[in-house]
N, CA, C and O atoms as a DFTB+ gen file, in Angstrom:
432 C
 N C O
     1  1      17.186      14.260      12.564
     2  2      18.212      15.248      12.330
     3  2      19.349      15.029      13.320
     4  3      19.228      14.930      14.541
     5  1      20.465      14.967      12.609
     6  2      21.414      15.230      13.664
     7  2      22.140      13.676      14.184
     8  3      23.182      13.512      14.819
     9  1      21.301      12.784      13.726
    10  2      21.132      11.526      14.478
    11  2      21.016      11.324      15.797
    12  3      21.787      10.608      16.437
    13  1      19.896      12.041      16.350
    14  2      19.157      11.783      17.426
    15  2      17.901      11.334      17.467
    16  3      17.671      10.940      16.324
    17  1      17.138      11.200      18.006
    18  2      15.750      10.759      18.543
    19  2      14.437      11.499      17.757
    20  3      14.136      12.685      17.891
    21  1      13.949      10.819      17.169
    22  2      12.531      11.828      16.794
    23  2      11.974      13.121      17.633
    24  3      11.608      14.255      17.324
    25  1      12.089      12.405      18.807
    26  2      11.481      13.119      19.836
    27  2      11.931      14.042      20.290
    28  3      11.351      14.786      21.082
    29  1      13.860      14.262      19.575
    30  2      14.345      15.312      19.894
    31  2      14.048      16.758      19.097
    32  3      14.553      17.790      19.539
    33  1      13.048      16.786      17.679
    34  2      13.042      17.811      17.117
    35  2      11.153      17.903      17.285
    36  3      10.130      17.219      17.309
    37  1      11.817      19.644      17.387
    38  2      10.407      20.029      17.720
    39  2       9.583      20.702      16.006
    40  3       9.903      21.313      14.986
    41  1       8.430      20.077      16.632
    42  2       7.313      20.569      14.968
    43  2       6.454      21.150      15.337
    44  3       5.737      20.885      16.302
    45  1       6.351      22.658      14.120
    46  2       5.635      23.219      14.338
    47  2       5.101      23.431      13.323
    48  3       5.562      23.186      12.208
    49  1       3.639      24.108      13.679
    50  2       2.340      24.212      12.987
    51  2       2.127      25.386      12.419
    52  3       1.473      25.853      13.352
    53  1       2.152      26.249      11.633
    54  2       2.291      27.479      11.340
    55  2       2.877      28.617      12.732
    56  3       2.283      29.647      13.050
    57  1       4.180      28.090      13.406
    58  2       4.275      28.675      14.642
    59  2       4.571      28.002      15.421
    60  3       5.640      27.904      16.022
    61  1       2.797      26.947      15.580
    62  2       2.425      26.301      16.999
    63  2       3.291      25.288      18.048
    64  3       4.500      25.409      17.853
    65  1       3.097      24.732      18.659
    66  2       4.077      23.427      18.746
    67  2       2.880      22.371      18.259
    68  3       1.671      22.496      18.456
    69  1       3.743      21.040      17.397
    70  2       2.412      20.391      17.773
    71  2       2.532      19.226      18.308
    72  3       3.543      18.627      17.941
    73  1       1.772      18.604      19.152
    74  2       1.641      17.388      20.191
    75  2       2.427      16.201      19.811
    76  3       2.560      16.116      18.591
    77  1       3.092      15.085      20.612
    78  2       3.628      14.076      20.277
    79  2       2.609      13.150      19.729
    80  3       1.478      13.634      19.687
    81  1       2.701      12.269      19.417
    82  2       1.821      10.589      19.169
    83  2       2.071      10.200      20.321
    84  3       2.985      10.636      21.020
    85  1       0.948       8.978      20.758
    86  2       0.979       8.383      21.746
    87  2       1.517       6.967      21.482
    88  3       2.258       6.535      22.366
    89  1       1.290       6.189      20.464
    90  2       2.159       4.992      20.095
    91  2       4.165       4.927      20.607
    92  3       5.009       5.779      20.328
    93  1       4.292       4.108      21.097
    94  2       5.600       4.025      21.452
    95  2       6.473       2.951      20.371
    96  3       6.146       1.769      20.469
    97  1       7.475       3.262      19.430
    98  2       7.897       2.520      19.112
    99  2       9.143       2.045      19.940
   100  3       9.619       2.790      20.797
   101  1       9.722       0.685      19.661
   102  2      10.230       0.406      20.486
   103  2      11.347      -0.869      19.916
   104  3      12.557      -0.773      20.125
   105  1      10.539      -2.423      18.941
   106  2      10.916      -2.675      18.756
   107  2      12.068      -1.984      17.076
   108  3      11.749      -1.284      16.115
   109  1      13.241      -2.572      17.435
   110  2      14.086      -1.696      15.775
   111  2      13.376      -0.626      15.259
   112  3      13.685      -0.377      14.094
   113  1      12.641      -0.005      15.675
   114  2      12.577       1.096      15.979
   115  2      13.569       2.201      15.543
   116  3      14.750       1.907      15.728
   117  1      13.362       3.216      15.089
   118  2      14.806       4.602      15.380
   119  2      14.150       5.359      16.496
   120  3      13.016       5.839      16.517
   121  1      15.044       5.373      17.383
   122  2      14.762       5.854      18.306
   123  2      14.605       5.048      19.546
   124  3      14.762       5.580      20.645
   125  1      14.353       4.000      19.442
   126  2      13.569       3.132      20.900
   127  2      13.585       3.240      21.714
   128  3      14.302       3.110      22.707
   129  1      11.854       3.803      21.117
   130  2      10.909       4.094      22.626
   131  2      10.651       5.570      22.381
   132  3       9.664       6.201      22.758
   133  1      11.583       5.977      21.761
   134  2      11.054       7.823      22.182
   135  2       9.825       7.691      21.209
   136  3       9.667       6.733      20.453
   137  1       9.001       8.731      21.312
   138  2       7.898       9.214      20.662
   139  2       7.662      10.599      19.561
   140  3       7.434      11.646      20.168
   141  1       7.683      10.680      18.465
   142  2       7.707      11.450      18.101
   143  2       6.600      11.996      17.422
   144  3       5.479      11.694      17.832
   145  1       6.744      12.899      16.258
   146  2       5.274      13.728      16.011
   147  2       4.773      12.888      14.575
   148  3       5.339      12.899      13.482
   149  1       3.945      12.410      14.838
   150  2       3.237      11.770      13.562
   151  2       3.137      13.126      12.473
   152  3       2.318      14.036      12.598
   153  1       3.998      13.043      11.569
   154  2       3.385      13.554       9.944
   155  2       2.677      13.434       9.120
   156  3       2.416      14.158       8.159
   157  1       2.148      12.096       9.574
   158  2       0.685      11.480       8.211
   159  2      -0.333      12.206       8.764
   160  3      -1.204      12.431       7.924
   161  1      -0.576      12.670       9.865
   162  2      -2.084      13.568      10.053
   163  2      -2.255      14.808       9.367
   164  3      -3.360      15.307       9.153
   165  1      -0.766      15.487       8.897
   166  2      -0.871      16.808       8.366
   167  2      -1.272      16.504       6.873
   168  3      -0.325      15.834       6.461
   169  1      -2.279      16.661       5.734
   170  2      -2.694      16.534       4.481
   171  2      -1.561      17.361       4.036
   172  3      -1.036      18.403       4.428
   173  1      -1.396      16.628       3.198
   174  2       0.098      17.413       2.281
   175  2      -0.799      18.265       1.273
   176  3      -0.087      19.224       0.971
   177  1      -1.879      18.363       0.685
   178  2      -2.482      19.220       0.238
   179  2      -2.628      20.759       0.375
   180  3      -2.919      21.719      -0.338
   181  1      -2.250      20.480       1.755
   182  2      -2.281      22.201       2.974
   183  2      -1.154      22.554       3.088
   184  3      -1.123      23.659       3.630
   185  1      -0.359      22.243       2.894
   186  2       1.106      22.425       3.170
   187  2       1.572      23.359       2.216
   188  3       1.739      22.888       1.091
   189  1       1.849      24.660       2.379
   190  2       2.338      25.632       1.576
   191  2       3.729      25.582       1.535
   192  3       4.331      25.752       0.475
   193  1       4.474      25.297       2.921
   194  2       5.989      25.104       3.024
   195  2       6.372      24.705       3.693
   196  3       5.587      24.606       4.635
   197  1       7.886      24.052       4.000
   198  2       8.241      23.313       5.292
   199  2       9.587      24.027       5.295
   200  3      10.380      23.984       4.354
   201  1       9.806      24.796       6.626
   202  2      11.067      25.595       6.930
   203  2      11.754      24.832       8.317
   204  3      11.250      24.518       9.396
   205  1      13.241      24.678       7.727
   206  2      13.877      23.820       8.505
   207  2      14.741      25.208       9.425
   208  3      15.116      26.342       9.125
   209  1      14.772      24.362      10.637
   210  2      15.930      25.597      11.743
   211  2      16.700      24.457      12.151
   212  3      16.188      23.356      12.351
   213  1      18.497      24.819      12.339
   214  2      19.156      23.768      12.850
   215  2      20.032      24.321      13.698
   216  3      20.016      23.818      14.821
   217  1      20.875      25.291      13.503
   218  2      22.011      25.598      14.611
   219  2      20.885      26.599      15.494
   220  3      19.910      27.145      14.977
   221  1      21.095      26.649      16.277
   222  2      20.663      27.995      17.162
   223  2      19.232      27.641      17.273
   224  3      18.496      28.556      17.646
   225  1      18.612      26.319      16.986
   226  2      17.355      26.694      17.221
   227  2      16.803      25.898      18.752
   228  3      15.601      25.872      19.014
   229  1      17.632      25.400      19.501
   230  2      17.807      25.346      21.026
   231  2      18.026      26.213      21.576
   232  3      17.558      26.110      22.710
   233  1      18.691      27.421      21.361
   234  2      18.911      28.433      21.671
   235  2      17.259      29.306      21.892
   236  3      16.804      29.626      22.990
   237  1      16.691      29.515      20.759
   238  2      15.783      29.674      20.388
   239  2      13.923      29.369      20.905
   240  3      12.994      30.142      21.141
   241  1      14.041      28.037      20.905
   242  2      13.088      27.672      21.327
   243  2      12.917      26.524      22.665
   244  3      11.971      25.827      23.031
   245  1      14.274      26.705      23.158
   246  2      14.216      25.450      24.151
   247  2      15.274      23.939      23.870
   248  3      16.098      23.713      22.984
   249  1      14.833      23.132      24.996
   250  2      15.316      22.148      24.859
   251  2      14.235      21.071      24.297
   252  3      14.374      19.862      24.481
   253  1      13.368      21.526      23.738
   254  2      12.452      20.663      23.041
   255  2      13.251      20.137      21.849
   256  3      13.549      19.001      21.480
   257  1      13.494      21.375      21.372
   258  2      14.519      21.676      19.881
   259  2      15.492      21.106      19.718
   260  3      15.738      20.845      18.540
   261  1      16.448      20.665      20.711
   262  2      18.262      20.201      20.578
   263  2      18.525      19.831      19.246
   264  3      19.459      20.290      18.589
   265  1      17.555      18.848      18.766
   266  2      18.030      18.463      17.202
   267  2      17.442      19.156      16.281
   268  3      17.474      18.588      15.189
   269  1      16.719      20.539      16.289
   270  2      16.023      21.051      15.285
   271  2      14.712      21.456      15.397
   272  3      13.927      20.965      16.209
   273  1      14.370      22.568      14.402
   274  2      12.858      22.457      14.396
   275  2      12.658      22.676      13.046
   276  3      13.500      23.173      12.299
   277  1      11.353      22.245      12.667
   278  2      10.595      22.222      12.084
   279  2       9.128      22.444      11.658
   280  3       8.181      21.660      11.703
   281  1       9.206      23.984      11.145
   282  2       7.783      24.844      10.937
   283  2       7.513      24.331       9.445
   284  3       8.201      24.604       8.461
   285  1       6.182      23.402       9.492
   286  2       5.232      23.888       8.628
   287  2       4.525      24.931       8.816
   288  3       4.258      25.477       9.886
   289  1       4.077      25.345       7.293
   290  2       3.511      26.091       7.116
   291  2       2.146      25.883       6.118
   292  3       2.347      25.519       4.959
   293  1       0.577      26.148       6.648
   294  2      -0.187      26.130       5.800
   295  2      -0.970      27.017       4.948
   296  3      -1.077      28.222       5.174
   297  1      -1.507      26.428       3.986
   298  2      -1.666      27.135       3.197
   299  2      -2.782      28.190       3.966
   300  3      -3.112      27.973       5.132
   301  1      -3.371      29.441       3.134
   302  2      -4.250      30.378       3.933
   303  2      -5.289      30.552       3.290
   304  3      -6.024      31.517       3.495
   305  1      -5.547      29.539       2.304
   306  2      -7.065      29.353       1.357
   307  2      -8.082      28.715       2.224
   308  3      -7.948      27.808       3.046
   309  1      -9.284      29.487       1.810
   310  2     -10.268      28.658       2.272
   311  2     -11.080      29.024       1.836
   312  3     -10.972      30.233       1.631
   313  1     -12.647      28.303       1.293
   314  2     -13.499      28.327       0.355
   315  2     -13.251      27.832      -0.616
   316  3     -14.200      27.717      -1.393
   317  1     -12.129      27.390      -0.991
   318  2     -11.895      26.670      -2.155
   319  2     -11.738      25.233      -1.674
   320  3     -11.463      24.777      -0.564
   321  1     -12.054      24.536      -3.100
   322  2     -11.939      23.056      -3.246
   323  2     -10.738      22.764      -4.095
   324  3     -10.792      23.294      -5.205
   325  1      -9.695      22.068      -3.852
   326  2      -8.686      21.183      -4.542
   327  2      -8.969      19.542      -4.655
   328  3      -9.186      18.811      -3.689
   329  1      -8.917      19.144      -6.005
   330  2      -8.798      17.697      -5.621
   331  2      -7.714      17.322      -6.669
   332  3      -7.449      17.645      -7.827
   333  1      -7.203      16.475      -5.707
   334  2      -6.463      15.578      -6.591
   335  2      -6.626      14.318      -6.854
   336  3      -6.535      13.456      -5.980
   337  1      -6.913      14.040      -8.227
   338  2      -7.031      12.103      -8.636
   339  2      -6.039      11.395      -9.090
   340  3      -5.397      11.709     -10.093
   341  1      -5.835      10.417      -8.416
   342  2      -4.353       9.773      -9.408
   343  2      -5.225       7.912      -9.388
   344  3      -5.741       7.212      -8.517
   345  1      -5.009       7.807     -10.600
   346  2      -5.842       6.509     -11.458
   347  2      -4.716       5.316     -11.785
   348  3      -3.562       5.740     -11.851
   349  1      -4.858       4.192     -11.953
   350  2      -3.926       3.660     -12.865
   351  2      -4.872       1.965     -13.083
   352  3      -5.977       1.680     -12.621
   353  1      -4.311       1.435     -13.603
   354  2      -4.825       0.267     -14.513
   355  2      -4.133      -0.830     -14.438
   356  3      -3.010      -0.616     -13.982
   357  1      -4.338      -1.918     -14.697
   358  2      -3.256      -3.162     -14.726
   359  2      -4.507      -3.857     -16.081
   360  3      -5.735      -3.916     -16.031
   361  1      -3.376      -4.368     -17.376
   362  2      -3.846      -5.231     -18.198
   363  2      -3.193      -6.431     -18.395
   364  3      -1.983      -6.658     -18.389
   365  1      -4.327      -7.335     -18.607
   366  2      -3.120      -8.601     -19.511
   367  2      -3.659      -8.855     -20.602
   368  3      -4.815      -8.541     -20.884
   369  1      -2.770      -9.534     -21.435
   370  2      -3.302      -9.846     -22.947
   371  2      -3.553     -11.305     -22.538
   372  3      -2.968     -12.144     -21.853
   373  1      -5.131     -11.207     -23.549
   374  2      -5.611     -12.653     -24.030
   375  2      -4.422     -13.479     -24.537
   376  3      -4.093     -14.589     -24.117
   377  1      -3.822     -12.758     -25.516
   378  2      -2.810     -13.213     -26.576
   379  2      -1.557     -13.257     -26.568
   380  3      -0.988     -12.470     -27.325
   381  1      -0.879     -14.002     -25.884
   382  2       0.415     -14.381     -25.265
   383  2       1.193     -15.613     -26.327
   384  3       0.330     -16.335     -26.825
   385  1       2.278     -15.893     -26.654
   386  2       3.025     -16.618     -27.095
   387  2       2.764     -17.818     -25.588
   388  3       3.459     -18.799     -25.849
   389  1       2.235     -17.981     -24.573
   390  2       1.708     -18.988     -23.956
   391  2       0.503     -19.195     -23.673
   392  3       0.146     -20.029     -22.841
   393  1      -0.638     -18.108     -24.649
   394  2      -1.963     -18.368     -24.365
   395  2      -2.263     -19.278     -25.652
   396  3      -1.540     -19.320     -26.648
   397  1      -3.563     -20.067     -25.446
   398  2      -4.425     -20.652     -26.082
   399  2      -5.918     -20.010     -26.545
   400  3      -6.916     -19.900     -25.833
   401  1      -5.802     -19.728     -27.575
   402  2      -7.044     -19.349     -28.847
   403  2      -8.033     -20.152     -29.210
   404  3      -7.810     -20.506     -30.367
   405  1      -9.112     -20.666     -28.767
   406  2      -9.869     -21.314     -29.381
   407  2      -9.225     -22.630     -29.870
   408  3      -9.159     -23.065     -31.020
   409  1      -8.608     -23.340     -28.315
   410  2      -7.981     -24.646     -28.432
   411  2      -6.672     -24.739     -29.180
   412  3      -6.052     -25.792     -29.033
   413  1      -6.014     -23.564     -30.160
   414  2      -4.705     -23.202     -30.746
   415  2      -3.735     -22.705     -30.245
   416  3      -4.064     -21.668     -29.667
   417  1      -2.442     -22.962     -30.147
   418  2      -1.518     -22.423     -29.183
   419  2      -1.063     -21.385     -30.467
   420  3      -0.896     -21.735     -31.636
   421  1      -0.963     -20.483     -30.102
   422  2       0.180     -19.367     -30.414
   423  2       1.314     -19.438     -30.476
   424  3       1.746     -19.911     -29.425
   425  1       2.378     -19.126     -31.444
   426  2       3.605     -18.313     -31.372
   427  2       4.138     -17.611     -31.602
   428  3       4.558     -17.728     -32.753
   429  1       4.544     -16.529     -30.979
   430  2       5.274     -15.333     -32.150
   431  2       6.541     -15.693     -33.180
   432  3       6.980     -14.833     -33.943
């Protein structure tokens, strides 16, 4: 945000703050070197909403914030099961205008 540093916006957890990553990027990199908050750990499954704060939210919450914050929010189910399946396939045809049939070439 803002075109600053990952590390300049703060994320939060229904509220919480939540912790940086420890990996440093560095080479071409955005940012190089700062550290910011890994998003692949949060299951997007749980995720009820994502509320963005931008002016005033240094004001607000610190200098963690300068470029923003960012509250997720999760969902408040529990006991239930969600799944999601996503499938897919790859075919080829026997029967190609460059396949061979029982020693016969094909053409359309």
């Amino acid at each position: 945000m803002r075109g600053l540093g990952p590390d300049q916006v703060l994320v939060l957890i229904n509220g919480k703050r939540r912790h940086k990553t420890g990996p440093v990027n560095v080479n071409g990199a955005f940012g190089r070197g700062s550290v910011g908050t890994d998003m692949t750990t949060i299951p997007s499954n749980s995720i009820a909403r994502i509320e963005i704060l931008r002016d005033g939210a240094a004001a607000q919450y610190g200098s963690d914030a300068i470029a923003g914050v960012t509250n997720i929010v999760l969902k408040n189910t529990v006991n239930e099961l969600h799944v999601d399946v996503n499938t897919g396939a790859n075919f080829t045809s026997e029967h190609g205008p460059d396949k061979n049939v029982d020693g016969e070439k094909l053409s359309l």
